[in-house]
N, C-alpha and C positions, 0 to 999 in steps of 0.2 A: 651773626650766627643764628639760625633756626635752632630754638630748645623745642625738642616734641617730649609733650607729656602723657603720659600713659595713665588712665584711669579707669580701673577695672573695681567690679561689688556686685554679689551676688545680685538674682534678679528681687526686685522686691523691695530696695534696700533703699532707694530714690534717686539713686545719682543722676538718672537723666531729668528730673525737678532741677537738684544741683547745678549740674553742669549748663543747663539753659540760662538760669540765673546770673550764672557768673561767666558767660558770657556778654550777658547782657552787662555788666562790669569792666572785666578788664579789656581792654584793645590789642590790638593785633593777634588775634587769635584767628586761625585757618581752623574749623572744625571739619573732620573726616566722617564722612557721614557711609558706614558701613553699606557693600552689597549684602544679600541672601538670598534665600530660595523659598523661605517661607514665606506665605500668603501675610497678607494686609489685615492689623487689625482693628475693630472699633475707626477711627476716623484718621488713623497711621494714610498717608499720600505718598506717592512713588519719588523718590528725589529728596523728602523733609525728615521722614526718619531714617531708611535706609532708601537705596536704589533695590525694589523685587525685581528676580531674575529668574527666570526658568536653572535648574539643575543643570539643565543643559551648559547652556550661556556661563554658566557660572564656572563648569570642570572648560570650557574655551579659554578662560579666562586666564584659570592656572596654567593651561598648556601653553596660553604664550607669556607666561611668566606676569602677570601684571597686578599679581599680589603683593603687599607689602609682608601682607599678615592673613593667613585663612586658617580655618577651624568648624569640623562638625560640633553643633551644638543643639539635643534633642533635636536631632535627627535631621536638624537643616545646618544649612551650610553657611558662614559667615565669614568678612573678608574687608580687609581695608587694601584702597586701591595705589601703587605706588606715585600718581598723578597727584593725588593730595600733598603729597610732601615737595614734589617738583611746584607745585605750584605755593605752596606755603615758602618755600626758599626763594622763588621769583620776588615774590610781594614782600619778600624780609620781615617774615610772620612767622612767631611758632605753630605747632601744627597740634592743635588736640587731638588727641585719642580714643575712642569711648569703647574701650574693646575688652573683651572676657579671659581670662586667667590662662587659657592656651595662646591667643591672641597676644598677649604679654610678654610670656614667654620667647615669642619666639619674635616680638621685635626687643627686646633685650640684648638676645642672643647676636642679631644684624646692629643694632643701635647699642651699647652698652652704657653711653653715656646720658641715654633717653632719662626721665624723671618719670620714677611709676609711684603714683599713689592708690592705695586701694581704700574703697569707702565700707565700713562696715556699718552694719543695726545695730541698736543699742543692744540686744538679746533675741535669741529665739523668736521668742513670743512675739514681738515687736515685729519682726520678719514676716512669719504667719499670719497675721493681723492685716497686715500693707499685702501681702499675694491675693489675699479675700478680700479684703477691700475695692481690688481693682476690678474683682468679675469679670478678668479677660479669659480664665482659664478654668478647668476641670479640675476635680477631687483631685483625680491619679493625677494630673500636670503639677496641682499645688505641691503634693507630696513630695516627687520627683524632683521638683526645683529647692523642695525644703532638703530632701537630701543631697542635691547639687549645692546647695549654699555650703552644707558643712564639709564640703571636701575644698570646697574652694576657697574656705576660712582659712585650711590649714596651711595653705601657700605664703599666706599674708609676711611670714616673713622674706620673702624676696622681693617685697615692695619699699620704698625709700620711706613714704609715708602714710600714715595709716590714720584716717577722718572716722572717726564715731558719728556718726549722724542720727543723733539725737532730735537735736533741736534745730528745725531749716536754717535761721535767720543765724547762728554762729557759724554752721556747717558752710556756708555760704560764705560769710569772713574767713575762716580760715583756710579753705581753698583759695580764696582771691589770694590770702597771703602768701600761700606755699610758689603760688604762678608767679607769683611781682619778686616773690624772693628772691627765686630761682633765674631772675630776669637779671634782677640786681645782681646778683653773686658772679654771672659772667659778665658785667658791664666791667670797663676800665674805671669809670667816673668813680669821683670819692662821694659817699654816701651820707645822706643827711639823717637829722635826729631822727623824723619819723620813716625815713627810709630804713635806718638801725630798727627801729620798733616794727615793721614790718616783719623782719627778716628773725627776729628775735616771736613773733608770733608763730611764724611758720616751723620754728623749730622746736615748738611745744607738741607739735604732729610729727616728728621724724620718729621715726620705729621705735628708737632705744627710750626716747623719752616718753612715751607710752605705754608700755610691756604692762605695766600694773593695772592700767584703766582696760586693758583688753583681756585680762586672767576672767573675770565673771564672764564675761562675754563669750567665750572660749567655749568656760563652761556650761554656759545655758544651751548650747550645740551636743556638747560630749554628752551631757547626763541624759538628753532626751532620744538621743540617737543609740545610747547605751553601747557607746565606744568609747 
């Protein structure tokens, strides 16, 4: 059975660091490497990060239904293709995800039983810091995506599991663990000691057991945004 995992985090926040790394880790992973319509940035290549498409090409795309998942996001267009999952269930691979909080939603909605984790910053500030650091973008873009972050915070509970990414090199185990968990939990096979301790890691990041390391968090968004 193909598990697809959903991993959506504001932009800024590292998850494509993450999610490369832990690639580079666990196996049989099919990664879906998003269309758009926005232009190429810094040293991004057509096919590695996303497939660029003309606007055009892209509304052809949805007319012949071959979306799994689309979404306007400032102002371009983004979309995972349903060929990624036929070919991740060919190969008897789950199917990664790397897609944004509308994007989410609405393979939920198709998938119910999909595994969505969402990656947060440690704080605000922290946020803001990593959008300037990257110098891919403009004053008003940083803004824009700082107040995109706090609305996309607010979602965080319809997600299974919630990653503070703090620190890469834990942020990175603990993702690996939530994937191998969630491998294990549908295996038949009986599970060994450190297979127990995988899955016993991974569910230190499930939402409920959480809730308290995410309240600052929360609030370094709410007070600055004065909502």
């Amino acid at each position: 059975m193909t598990n697809v995992f959903i991993i959506s985090a504001p932009s800024g926040s590292g998850k494509s660091t993450l999610v490369e790394k832990v690639r580079q880790i666990v196996p049989g992973l099919e990664f879906s490497i998003s269309y758009t319509t926005r232009p190429p940035r810094g040293n991004e290549q057509n096919g590695r990060e996303y497939f660029f498409i003309s606007r055009e090409e892209f509304q052809e795309m949805v007319d012949r239904d071959e979306f799994l998942e689309h979404a306007d996001v400032f102002g371009n267009c983004y979309g995972t293709a349903k060929s990624f999952r036929r070919k991740a269930c060919e190969a008897d691979k789950d199917l990664l995800l790397d897609i944004d909080v509308q994007g989410a939603a609405q393979i939920k909605r198709k998938l119910p039983e999909a595994i969505s984790i969402f990656i947060l910053p440690p704080d605000r500030k922290t946020l803001e810091s990593r959008l300037r650091h990257r110098s891919l973008d403009a004053e008003d873009v940083i803004q824009r995506r700082l107040i995109t972050a706090s609305r996309e915070i607010e979602k965080y509970e319809k997600y299974d599991y919630i990653l503070i990414n703090d620190r890469l090199e834990e942020s990175v185990e603990a993702l690996t663990a939530i994937l191998l968990a969630e491998r294990l939990k549908r295996s038949e096979k009986s599970q060994s000691a450190d297979e127990a301790d995988t899955i016993a890691n991974a569910e230190r990041w499930r939402l409920n057991n959480v809730r308290d390391r995410l309240q600052p968090i929360l609030a370094s968004f709410v007070a600055t945004t004065g909502r």
